[in-house]
C-alpha positions, 0 to 999 in steps of 0.5 A: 792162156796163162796170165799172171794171178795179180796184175795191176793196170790204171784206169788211164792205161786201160780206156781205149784198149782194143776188145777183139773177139777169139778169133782176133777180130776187133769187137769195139774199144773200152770206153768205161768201167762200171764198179759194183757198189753195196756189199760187192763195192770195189768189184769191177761189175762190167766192162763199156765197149765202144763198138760200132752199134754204140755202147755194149756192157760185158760182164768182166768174167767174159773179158780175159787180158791177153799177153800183147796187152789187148783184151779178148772176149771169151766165146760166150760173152754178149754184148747187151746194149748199155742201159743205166739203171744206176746201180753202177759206178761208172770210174771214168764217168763217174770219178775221175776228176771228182771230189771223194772224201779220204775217210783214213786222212779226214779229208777231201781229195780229187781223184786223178787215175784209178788203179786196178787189179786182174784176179786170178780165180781158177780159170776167171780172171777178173778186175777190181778196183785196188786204190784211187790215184790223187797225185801227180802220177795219175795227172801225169798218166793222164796229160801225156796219154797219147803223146808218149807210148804207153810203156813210156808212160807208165815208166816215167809216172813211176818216178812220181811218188805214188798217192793212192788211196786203198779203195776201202777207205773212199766214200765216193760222191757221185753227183750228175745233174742228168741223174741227180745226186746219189750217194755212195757211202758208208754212212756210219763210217762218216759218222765215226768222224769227229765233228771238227774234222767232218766239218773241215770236209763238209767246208772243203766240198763243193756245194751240190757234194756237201749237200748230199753229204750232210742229208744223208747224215743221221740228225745226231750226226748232222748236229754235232757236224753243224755247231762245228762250222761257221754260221754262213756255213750252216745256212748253206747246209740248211738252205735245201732242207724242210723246217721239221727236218731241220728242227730234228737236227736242231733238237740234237743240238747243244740249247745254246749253239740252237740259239745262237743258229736260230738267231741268224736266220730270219724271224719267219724261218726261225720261228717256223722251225721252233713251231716242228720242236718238241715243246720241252726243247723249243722252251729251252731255245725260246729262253736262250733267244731272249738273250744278249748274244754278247752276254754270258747267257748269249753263249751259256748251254742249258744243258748241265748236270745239278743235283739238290744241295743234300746231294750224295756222291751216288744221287751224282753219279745217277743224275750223270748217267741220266744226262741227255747232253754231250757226256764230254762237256761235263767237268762239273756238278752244281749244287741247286737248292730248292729255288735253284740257287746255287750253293755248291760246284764240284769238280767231276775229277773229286767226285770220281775219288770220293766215296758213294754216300759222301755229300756232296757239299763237302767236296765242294770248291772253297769259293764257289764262282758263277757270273751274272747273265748279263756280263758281257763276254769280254768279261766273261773271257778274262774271269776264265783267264784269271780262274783257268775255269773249265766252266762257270755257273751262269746266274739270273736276275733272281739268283737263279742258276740257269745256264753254264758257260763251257770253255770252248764257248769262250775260245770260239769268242776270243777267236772271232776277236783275233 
């Protein structure tokens, strides 16, 4: 029998398609698809067969499309008795009307229909999965499915725009009180999501969907996602987690955005989660608690780059390439003298141009700027306003600097004023 090499066929269209045997004899109806996952995601594994003993899975390569539109069995095909063991995705079951998230538009979707596709493989054909439907086609396919004639069907969905979503470019949720959660996805390619843009997703996903999501996070991961959404948010993502799986995640935390987290949630929680911290990061946290949320050193990180006051241009660059903060955060260096007084600011762009064994102290800004620790950030906001500041040194009651305010931490307080 000749059948075309690349044929593609919906989910909608396919379910309830008769089976029949060589001999035209009717073997059940299709019921669902079960998808591969892992290395082999996307291949369509078996074929759910609603039969007259109950529900049969066949191995795809033993089920050929026929030209009237019928699926036949090939001679050696069995049907076996259908027993999960989850190590499928079931399309009809699993997906339709499911959230997955849109890794190529960073965003959450719901799908309406699946699209596939017949393989012509020597004399096999076989099914995969080509793209996910998320638009008014496939709710269309699926509202009026046994009210037109299927060829009227699928003619009049084609004058929807299509909205599909190439298969490689889903992470699927599959989430089933029956079988709990289960993941199915590329984790580092979730991590290669900005943190604003998975935190929008994180917001954007229903609760049981988010917690899957944000557990199979590595903590690095999980704690840049986390700075990014609201506080009632971070609740939300945490609520279901042990303390020392969340003091992992707050030790990769920016110090002041850990502070300000702890500091939401209640005395006995927080503190069980400062006792899982490794001693040096608790300190940090500790200090930054002690704090006025409203002041300077309320929205300051502990985390910047400071060099001796006799510093060269390459003691910086050394002290840069042994930071353990966000790399991105740094726009300038500060120059402590030994009682870790301020004496100096200079700006990452000067330093780059400058020669290696120039001190630093020459580069340094005219007027070097900082503010107290107890200014309040009403203040603090019209300072970076009138200086167009990147940053400011925060400065303690012994003239000591201990902290820095970044720009977006002033952004974030305008924002919340609005």
């Amino acid at each position: 029998m000749q059948t075309r090499a690349t044929a593609r066929i919906s989910l909608t269209a396919l379910l309830g398609t008769p089976v029949t045997d060589a001999d035209g004899h009717l073997r059940g109806k299709l019921k669902d698809v079960a998808v591969a996952t892992g290395p082999e995601a996307g291949k369509v594994a078996g074929l759910v067969l609603k039969t007259r003993a109950g529900l049969c899975l066949v191995p795809s390569e033993e089920v050929m499309e026929t030209p009237a539109g019928t699926l036949e069995l090939r001679p050696t095909a069995v049907l076996a008795p259908l027993k999960d063991q989850g190590t499928f995705l079931y399309l009809q079951q699993d997906l339709i009307d499911r959230q997955i998230i849109d890794l190529h538009g960073r965003k959450v979707v719901r799908v309406n229909d699946v699209d596939l596709e017949w393989l012509g493989q020597g004399g096999v054909h076989l099914l995969r999965v080509a793209e996910v439907e998320v638009g008014l086609r496939g709710a269309f396919r699926r509202v009026f499915k046994g009210i037109l004639p299927l060829a009227s069907l699928e003619s009049i969905s084609r004058r929807f725009k299509p909205n599909g979503i190439p298969w490689h470019f889903v992470d699927v949720i599959e989430v089933d009180p029956a079988r709990r959660v289960k993941l199915r996805i590329a984790y580092e390619r979730l991590a290669e999501i900005h943190p604003s843009e998975l935190a929008d997703i994180l917001e954007d996903l229903a609760p049981a969907e988010r917690e899957a999501v944000f557990t199979s996070l590595d903590e690095e991961v999980a704690a840049d996602a986390l700075e990014e959404v609201e506080p009632k948010m971070q609740k939300a993502l945490l609520e279901k987690l042990d303390e020392e799986k969340i003091a992992d995640i707050v030790e990769e935390m920016d110090p002041g955005a850990a502070a300000d987290l702890l500091a939401e949630l209640s005395e006995e929680q927080s503190d069980a989660i400062l006792e899982e911290m490794e001693p040096e990061e608790r300190q940090e946290v500790e200090d930054l608690l002690e704090f006025d949320e409203d002041s300077a050193a309320g929205c300051m990180t502990t985390d910047f780059v400071a060099v001796g006051a006799e510093a060269t241009v390459a003691d910086a660059v050394e002290e840069l390439r042994a930071f353990d903060g966000d790399p991105e955060s740094v726009t300038e260096i500060y120059l402590l003298d030994a009682k870790r007084a301020l004496r100096g600011v200079v700006p990452l762009a000067r330093l780059l141009m400058a020669q290696p064994g120039t001190r630093l102290s020459v580069l340094t800004e005219n007027r070097v700027l900082f503010c107290a620790a107890d200014l309040n950030q009403k203040d603090l906001a019209e300072m970076f306003d009138k200086y167009n500041l990147h940053a400011l040194a925060v400065v303690g009651s012994k003239g000591q600097m201990v902290g820095a305010v970044q720009a977006d931490q002033v952004i974030g307080y305008l924002r919340e004023k609005l």
